[in-house]
C-alpha positions in Angstrom: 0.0 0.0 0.0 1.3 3.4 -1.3 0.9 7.0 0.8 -1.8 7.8 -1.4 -4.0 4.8 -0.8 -3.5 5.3 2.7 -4.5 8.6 2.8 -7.8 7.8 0.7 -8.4 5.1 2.9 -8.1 7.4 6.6 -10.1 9.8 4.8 -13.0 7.7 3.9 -13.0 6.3 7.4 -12.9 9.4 9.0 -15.3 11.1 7.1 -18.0 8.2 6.8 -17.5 7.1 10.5 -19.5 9.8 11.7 -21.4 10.7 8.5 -24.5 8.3 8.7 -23.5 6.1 5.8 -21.4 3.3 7.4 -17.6 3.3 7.3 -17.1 -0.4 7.3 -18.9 -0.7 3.9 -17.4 1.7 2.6 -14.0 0.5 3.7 -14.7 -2.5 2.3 -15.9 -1.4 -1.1 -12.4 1.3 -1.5 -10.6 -1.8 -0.3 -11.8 -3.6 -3.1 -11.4 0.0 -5.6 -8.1 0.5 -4.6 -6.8 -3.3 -4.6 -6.1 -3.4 -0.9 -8.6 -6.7 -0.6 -9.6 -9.4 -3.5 -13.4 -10.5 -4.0 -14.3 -13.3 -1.1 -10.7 -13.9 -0.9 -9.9 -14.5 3.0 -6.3 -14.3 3.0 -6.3 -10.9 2.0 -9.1 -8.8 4.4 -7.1 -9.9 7.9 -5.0 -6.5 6.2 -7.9 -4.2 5.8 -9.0 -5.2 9.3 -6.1 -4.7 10.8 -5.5 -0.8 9.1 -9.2 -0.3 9.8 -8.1 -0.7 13.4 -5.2 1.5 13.5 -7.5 4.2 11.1 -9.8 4.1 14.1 -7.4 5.5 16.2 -7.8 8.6 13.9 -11.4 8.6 14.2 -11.4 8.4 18.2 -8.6 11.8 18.1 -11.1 13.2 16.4 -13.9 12.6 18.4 -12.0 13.3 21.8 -11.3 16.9 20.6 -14.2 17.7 19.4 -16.4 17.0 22.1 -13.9 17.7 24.8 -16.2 19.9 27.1 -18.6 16.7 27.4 -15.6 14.3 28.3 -14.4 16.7 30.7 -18.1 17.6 32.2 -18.3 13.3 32.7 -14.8 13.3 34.4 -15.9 16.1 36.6 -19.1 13.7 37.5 -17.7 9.9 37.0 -20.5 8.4 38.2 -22.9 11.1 37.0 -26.1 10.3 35.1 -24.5 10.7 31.3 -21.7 7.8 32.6 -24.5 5.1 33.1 -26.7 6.2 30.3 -22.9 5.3 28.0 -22.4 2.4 29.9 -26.2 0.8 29.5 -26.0 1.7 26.1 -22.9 0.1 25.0 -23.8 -3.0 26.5 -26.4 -3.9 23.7 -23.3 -3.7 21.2 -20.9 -5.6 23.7 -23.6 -9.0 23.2 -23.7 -8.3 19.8 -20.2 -8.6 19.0 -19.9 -11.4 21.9 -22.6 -13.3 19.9 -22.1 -12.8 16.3 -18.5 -11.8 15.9 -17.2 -14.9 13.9 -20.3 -14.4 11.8 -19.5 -10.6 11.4 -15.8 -11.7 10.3 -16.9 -13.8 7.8 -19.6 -10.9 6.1 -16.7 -8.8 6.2 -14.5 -10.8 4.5 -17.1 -11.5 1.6 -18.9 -8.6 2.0 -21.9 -10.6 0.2 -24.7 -8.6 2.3 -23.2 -4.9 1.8 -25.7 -3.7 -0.5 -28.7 -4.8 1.4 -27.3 -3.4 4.4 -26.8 -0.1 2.7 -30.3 -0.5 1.6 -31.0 -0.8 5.2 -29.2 2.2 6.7 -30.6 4.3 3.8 -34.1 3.4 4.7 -33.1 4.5 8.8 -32.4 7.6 7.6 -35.2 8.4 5.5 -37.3 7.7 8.5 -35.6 10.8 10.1 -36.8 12.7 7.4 -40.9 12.5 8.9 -40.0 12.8 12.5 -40.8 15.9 14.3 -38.2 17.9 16.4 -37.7 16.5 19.6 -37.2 19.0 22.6 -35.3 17.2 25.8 -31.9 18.4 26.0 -28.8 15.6 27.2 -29.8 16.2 30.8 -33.3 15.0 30.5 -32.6 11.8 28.7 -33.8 8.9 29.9 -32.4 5.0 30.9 -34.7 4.1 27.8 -33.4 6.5 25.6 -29.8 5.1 26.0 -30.7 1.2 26.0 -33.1 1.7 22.4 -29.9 4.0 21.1 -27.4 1.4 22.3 -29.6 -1.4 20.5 -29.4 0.8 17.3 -25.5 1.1 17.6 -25.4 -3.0 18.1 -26.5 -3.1 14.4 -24.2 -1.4 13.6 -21.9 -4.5 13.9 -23.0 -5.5 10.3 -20.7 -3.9 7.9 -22.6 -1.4 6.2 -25.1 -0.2 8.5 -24.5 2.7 9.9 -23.2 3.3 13.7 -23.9 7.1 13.4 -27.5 6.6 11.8 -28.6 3.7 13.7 -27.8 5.4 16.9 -29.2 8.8 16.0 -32.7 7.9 14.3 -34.1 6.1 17.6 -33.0 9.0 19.6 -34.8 11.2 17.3 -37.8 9.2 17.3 -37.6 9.4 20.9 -38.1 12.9 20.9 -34.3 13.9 21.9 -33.3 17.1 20.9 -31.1 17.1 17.2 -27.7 18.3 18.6 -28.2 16.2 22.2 -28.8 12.9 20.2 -25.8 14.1 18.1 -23.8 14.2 20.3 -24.5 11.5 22.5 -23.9 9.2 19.8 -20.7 10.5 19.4 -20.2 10.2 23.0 -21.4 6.7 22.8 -19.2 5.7 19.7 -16.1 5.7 22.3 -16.2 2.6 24.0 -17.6 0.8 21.1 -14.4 2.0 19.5 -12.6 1.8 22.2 -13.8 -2.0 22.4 -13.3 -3.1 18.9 -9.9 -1.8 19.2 -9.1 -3.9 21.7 -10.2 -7.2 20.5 -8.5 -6.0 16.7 -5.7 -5.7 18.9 -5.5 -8.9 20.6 -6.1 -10.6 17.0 -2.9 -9.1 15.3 -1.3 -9.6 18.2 -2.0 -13.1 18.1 -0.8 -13.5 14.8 -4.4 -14.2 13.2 -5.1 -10.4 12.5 -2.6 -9.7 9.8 -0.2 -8.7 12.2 2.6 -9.4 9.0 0.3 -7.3 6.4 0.2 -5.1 8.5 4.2 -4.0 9.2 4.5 -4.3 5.7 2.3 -1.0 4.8 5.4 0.8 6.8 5.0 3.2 9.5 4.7 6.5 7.4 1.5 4.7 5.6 0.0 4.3 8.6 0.7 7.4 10.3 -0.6 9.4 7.6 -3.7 7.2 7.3 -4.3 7.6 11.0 -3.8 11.4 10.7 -6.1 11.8 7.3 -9.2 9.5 9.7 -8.2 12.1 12.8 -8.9 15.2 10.2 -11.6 14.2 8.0 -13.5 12.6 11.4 -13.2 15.7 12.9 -14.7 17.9 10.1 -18.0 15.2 9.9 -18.4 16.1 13.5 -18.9 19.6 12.8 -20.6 18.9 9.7 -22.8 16.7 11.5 -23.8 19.4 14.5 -24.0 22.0 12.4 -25.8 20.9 9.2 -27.4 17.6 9.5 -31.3 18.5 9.7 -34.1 16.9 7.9 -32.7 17.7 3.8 -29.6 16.2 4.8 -31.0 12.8 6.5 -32.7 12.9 3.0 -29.8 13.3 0.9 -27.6 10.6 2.9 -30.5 8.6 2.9 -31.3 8.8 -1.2 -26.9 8.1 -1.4 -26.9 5.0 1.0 -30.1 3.7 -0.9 -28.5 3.8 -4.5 -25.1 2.9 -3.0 -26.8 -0.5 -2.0 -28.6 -0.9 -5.3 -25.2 -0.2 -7.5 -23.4 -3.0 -4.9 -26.2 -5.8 -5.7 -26.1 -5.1 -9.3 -22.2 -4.7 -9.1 -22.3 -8.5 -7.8 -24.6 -9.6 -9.4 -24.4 -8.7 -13.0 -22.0 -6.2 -13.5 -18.8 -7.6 -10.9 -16.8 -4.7 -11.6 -15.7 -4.2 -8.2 -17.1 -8.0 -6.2 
């Protein structure tokens, strides 16, 4: 892998990791673009999976600086109200990935349900479209707000559904405000990250992640990669606060649809890319 594939590659995960169009799918289809990973060839992905993990590391920078006054508020109060509302709603995606993660690995690998699933997450969003404004702030969420949120994050374990969306929508529906459920989605994309990190870790680590692909890239690749996630991650955050309202859940909602219909056709009749 060259500089300028990595760089594409930490700028598509940093800008579609908060952007409500899924970053894994769309890893995996540049993967594919770019030559990185072969159609359903096994061998191959433990690479992208392993630089997906270090371009998270980008994406958590990104998130840490730009919602800083949040992270410091839930320092301040450690076991305040917005700590157990995180921690009940990551636990939906810790069974998730406890459950299904060998079945995860292998959809990954294949990527053989990636356009339905954009179907899927393009079909969330238009939902958002019809839903009125919701009016309690962060401090009046509730226990239920966090467990259906944390539920629609655990989806998100499929690779081309979206964390972002998936989190955001049921909050909406909920009634939570537009920049609270922003933000607590953001919030609760840390330990999710945080998670998957860990367990990408332990798999190179082990010598079953691509641990050998991975040293391979060389250090500068992966630096600059990790620094073009960090950058691009942190300008979706803003975009996301400061723009997303019901036009753009249509817009990223119309993309995500046709993105899924191009990938079935793409593997099913066209196989230009799978």
């Amino acid at each position: 892998m060259d500089a300028l594939k990595a760089i594409i590659m930490g700028l598509v995960q940093g800008a579609t990791e908060f952007l409500p169009v899924s970053s894994s799918g769309h890893l995996v289809l540049f993967g594919r673009i770019l030559g990185l990973t072969t159609a359903a060839t096994a061998d191959a992905d433990p690479f992208l999976r392993s630089y997906a993990t270090m371009l998270h590391m980008g994406t958590l920078l990104a998130v840490i600086v730009a919602l800083r006054k949040e992270l410091l508020g839930i320092l301040k109060d450690l076991f305040g109200k917005l700590t157990w509302l995180l921690v009940l709603g990551t636990i939906p995606a810790v069974v998730f990935a406890v459950l299904l993660g060998d079945v995860i690995d292998q959809l990954f690998t294949t990527g053989e349900t990636l356009g339905f699933e954009f179907i899927f997450t393009g079909l969330v969003l238009l939902v958002a479209v019809f839903l009125r404004p919701g009016q309690r702030g962060m401090p009046e969420m509730r226990w239920t707000d966090a467990l259906v949120g944390g539920v629609g994050q655990a989806l998100a374990i499929l690779p081309a559904v979206s964390r972002s969306g998936c989190t955001l929508v049921p909050l909406l529906a909920l009634g939570v405000e537009r920049k609270a459920a922003i933000r607590f989605t953001f919030l609760l994309s840390i330990p999710a990250i945080l998670g998957g990190f860990a367990l990408d870790v332990k798999g190179i680590l082990s010598g079953t992640g691509g641990a050998q692909e991975l040293l391979q890239a060389g250090v500068l690749n992966l630096g600059l990669g990790i620094a073009a996630a960090a950058v691009a991650g942190f300008l979706a955050i803003r975009l996301m606060l400061n723009l997303l309202h019901r036009r753009g859940f249509l817009w990223f909602g119309i993309y995500t649809v046709a993105l899924g219909a191009f990938v079935l056709l793409d593997q099913n009749v066209l196989h230009w890319i799978f």
